[in-house]
C-alpha positions in Angstrom: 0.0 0.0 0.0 3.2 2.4 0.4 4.3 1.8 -3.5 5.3 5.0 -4.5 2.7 6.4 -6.9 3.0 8.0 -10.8 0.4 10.6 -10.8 -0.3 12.9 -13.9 -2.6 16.1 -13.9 -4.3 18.2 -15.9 -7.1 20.7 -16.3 -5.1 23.6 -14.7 -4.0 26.8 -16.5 -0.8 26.6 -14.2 0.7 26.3 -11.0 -0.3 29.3 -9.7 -3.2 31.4 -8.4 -5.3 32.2 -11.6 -8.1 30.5 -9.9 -9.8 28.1 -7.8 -8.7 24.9 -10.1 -4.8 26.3 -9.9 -4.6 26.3 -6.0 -6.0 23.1 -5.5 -4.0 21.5 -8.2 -0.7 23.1 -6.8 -1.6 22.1 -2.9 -2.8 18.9 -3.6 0.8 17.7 -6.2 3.2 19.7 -3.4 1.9 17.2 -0.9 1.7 14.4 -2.9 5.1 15.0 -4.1 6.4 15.6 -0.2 4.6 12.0 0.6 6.9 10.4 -1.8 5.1 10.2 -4.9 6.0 11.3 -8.3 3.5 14.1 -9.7 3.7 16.0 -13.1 1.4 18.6 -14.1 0.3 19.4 -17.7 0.0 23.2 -17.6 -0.9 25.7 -20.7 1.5 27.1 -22.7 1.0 31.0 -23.2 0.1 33.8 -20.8 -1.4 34.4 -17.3 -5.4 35.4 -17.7 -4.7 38.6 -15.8 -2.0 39.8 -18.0 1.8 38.8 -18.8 3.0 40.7 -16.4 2.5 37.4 -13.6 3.8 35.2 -16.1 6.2 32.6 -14.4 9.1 31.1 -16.1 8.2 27.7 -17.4 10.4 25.9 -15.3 10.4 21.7 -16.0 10.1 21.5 -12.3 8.2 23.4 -9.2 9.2 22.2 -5.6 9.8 19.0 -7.2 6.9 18.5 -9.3 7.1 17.8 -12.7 5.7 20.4 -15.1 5.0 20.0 -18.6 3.5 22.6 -21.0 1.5 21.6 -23.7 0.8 23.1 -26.9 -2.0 25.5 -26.5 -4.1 27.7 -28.8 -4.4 31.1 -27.1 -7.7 32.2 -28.8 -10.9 32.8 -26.6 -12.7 29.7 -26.1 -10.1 27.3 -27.4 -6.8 27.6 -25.2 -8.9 25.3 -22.3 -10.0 22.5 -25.1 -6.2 22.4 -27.2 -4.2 22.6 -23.8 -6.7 19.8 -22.0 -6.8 17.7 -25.7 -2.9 17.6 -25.8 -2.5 16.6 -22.0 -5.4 13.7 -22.1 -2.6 12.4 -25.3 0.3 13.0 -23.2 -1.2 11.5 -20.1 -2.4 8.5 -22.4 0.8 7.7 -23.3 2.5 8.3 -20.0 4.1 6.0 -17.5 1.1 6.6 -15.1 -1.0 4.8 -12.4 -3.5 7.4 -12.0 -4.5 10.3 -14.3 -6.2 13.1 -12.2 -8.3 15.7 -14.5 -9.8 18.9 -13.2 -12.9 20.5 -13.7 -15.7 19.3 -16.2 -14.3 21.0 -19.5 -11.0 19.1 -19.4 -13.1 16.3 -18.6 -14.7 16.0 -22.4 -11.1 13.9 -22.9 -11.1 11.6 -19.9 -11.8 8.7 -22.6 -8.3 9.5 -24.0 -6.4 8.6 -21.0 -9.2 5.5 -20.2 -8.7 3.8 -23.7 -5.3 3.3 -23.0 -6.3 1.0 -19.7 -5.2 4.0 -17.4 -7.0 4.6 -14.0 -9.1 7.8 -14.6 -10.6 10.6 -11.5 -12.0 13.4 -12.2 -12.2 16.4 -9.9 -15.9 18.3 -10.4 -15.1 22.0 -8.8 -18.3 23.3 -9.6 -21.3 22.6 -12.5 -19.2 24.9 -14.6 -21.9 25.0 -17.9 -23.9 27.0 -15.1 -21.9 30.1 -15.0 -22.6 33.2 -17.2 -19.6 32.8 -20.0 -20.8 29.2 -20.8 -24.7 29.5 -20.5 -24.7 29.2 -24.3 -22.7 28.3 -27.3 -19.8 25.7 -28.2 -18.4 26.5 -24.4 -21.9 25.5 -23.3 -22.1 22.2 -24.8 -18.3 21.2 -24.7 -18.5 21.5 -21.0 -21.7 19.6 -20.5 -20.5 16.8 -22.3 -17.0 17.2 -20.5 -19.4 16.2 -17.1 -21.6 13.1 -19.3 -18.0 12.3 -20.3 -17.0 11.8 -16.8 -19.7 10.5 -15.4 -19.3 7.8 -18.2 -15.3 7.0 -18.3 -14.2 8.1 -15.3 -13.3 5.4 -12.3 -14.0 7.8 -9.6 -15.5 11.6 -9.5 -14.3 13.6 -6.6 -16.9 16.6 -5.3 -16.0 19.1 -3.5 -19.4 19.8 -2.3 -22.8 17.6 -1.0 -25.0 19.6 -3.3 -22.9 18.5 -6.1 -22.8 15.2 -5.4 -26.5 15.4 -5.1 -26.6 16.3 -8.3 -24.6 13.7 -10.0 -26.9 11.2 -7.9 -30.1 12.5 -8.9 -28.9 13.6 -12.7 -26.9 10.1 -13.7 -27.8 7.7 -10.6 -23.8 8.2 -10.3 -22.1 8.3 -6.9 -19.1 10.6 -6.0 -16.3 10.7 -3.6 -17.3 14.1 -1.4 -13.4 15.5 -0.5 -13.5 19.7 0.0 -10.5 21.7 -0.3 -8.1 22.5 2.6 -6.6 25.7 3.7 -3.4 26.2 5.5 -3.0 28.1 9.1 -1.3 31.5 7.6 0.5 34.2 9.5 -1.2 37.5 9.9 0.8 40.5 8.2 0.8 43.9 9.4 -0.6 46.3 6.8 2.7 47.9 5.1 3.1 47.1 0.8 -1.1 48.0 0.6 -0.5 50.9 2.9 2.3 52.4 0.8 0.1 51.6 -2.6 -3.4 51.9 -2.2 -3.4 53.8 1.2 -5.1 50.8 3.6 -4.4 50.4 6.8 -5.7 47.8 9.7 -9.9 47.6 9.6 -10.2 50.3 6.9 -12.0 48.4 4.2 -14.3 45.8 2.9 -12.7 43.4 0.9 -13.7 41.6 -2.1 -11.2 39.2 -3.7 -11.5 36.7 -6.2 -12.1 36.7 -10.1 -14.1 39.2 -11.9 -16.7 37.1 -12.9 -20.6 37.6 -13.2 -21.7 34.8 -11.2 -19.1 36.0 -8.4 -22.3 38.7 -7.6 -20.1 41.7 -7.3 -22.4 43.7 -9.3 -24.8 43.7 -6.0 -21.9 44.4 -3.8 -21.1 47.3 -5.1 -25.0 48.7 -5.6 -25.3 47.8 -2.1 -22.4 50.0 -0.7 -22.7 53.2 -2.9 -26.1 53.2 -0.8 -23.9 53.1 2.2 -22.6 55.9 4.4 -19.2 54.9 6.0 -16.0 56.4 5.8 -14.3 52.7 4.5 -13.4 51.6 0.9 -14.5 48.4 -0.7 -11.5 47.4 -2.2 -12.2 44.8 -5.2 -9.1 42.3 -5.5 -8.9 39.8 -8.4 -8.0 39.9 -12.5 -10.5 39.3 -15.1 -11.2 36.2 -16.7 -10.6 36.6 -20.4 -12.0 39.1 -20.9 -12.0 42.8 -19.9 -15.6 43.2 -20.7 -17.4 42.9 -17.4 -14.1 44.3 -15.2 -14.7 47.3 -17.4 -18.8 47.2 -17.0 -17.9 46.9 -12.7 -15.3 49.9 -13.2 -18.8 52.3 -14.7 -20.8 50.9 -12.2 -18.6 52.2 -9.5 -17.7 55.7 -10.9 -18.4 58.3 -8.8 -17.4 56.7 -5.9 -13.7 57.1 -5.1 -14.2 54.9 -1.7 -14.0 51.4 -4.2 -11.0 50.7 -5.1 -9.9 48.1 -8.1 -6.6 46.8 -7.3 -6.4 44.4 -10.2 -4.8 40.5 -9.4 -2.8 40.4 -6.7 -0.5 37.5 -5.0 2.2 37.3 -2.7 2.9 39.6 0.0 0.0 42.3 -0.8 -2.2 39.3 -1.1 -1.3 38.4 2.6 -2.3 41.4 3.7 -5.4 42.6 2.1 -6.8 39.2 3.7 -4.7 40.8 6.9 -6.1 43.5 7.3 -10.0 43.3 6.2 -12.8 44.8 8.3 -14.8 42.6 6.1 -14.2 40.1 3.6 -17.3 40.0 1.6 -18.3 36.5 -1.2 -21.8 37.7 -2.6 -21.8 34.5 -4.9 -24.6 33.5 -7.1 -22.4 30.2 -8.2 -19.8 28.5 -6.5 -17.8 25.6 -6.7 -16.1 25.3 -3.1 -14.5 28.9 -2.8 -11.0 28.9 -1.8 -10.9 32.4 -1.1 -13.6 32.3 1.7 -11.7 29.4 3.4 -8.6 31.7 3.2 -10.3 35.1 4.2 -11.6 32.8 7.4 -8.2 31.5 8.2 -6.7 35.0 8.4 -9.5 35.7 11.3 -11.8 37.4 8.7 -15.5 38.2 9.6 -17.2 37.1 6.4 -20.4 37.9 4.9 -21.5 36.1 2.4 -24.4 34.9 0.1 -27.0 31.8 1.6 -26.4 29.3 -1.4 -25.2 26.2 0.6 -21.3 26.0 -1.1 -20.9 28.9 1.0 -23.6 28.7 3.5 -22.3 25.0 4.7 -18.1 26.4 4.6 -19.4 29.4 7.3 -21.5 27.4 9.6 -22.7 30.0 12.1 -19.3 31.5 12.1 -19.8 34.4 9.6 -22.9 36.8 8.7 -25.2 35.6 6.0 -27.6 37.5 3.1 -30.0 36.3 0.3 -28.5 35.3 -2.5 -28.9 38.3 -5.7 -30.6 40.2 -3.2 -29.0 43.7 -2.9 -31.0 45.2 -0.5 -30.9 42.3 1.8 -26.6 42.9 1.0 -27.4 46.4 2.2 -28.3 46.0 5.6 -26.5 42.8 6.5 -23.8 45.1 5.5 -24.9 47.9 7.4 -25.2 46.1 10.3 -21.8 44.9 10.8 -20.2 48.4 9.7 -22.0 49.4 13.0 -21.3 46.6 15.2 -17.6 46.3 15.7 -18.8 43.8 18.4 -20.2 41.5 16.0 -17.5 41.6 13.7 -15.0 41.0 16.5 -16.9 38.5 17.7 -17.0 36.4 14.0 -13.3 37.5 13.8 -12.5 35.5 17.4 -13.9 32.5 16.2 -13.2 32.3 12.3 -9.2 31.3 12.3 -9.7 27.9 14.5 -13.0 26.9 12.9 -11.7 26.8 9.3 -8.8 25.3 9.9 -9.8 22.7 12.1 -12.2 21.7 9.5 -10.8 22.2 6.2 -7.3 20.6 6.6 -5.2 20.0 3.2 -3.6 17.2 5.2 -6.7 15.5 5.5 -7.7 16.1 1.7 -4.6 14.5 0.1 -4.5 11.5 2.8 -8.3 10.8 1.6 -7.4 11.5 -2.6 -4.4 9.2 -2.1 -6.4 6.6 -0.2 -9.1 7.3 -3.6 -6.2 6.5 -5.9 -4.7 3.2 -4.1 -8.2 1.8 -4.1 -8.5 1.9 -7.6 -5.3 0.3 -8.3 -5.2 -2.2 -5.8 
């Protein structure tokens, strides 16, 4: 059962934090890799979503996984389906036990990897088709057949959430592995790179981070705070996702107002700190797969309000402040409330650090994926 393991991966733009898909991919190969295994990822060629600025050298290896970059068409719509085509062939071909593909898009080409006899999982990080860019269209269709395609080739489908998995049961009588994400315990920063570039200090905004995305509801977020009289700024933190489009329609939205600030995608050490340094973190969600940046706002001590569907409903618990989904004026006051109830927010602060990371343990999630793995092959 201790055999050391040949794991391949795909479905990830790279190892870094474009998204949801890239964190989890990069958590769950450093610990694989640290457990003795041999991991290599098949990343995308070309250029970070939020610009080439972040681009990382395309280094063969990362903390000692194995990184591979495929060929990849960088035109709207067809970078995910050449990049995920050209890994399922590599991974086919590979020296592998288990092939690991994530999200339902890259999922279209589990069969690939399956016809040539290799053991297939498939993580689902959210009902993709369902958000705004792929309601329609090839997108549209690609993806739903990337989750039939799973459902039908691969050997094991890991959620990350029970209303997910209740899903795949009712939809295709199919039964799933339920694994969440993890989060790590990180150290608090003291406000000082955000302080010397946007002017924030400790408590003195509402934060928002995470991509620029309709379904991400921060069109209500920032109705409900121009309606708001407080001295703090809503800062909005994240890149857009391929397109400019709506970044640019959020930007008009909030003219006027020069307490929201736009700080465009951030990482690192101002990344740390925004999440530091937050009165509020704020997820106003309409769609969610399980969102990595709510368990990471909570483990910095964050009070959190969020929106009442159940991927981030069930992550808070009764540990952060809840609002109707789409429902700005319901946004308003839960957000009114806490900007004049230091109390309260102290209060979900106290709590917020132990909870999350007592419950949402990366540890835990690769010990459970590995065990996934061996009993497939064993």
């Amino acid at each position: 059962m201790n055999k050391k393991l040949r794991i391949a991966m795909f479905g990830q733009k790279r190892l870094s934090r474009e998204g949801g898909v890239e964190i989890v991919v990069k958590e769950l190969a450093t610990r694989m890799m640290q457990n003795g295994h041999e991991v290599t990822c098949y990343n995308r060629s070309g250029h970070h979503v939020s610009g080439n600025e972040f681009d990382d050298t395309q280094e063969e290896e990362y903390l000692g996984i194995k990184q591979k970059f495929v060929p990849t068409i960088e035109k709207k719509g067809l970078a995910a389906v050449s990049a995920s085509f050209f890994a399922a062939l590599y991974c086919a071909f590979g020296k592998y036990d288990i092939v690991h593909i994530h999200a339902e898009g890259p999922a279209f080409f589990c069969w690939i990897p399956k016809l040539f006899r290799k053991k297939v999982i498939v993580t689902i990080h959210g009902i993709d088709w369902q958000r705004e860019k792929w309601k329609s269209g090839f997108g549209s269709k690609f993806i739903r057949q990337g989750e039939k395609n799973a459902v039908k080739y691969a050997d094991e489908i890991i959620v990350l959430s029970k209303g997910v998995q209740t899903y795949f049961k009712n939809t295709y009588g199919r039964e799933t592995s339920f694994i969440p994400n993890g989060v790590v315990r990180p150290e608090v920063k003291k406000a000082k790179v955000i302080t010397e570039k946007f002017g924030l200090t400790k408590d003195s905004y509402i934060l928002f981070l995470g991509r620029l995305v309709p379904e991400k509801g921060i069109r209500y977020l920032i109705e409900a705070f121009k309606d708001i009289q407080t001295d703090k700024k809503l800062v909005i933190a994240g890149g857009s996702s391929d397109t400019d489009e709506f970044a640019n329609e959020l930007r008009e939205l909030a003219k006027g107002d020069e307490r929201i600030l736009f700080t465009g995608f951030v990482q690192g050490q101002e990344l740390e700190e925004l999440y530091s340094n937050a009165y509020i973190y704020t997820l106003p969600s309409d769609l969610e797969g399980m969102p990595l940046s709510l368990l990471e706002a909570m483990s910095y001590g964050n009070c959190c309000l969020v929106s009442d569907i159940e991927e981030c409903a069930k992550v808070v618990g009764t540990h952060a402040q809840v609002f109707k989904k789409s429902d700005v004026i319901d946004l308003k006051k839960k957000l009114g409330e806490l900007l004049e109830n230091s109390e309260l927010v102290n209060k979900y602060k106290s709590n917020a650090m132990d909870y999350i990371c007592d419950k949402y343990n990366w540890e835990i999630v690769v010990k459970n994926t590995l065990q996934l793995y061996k009993n497939e092959i064993y």
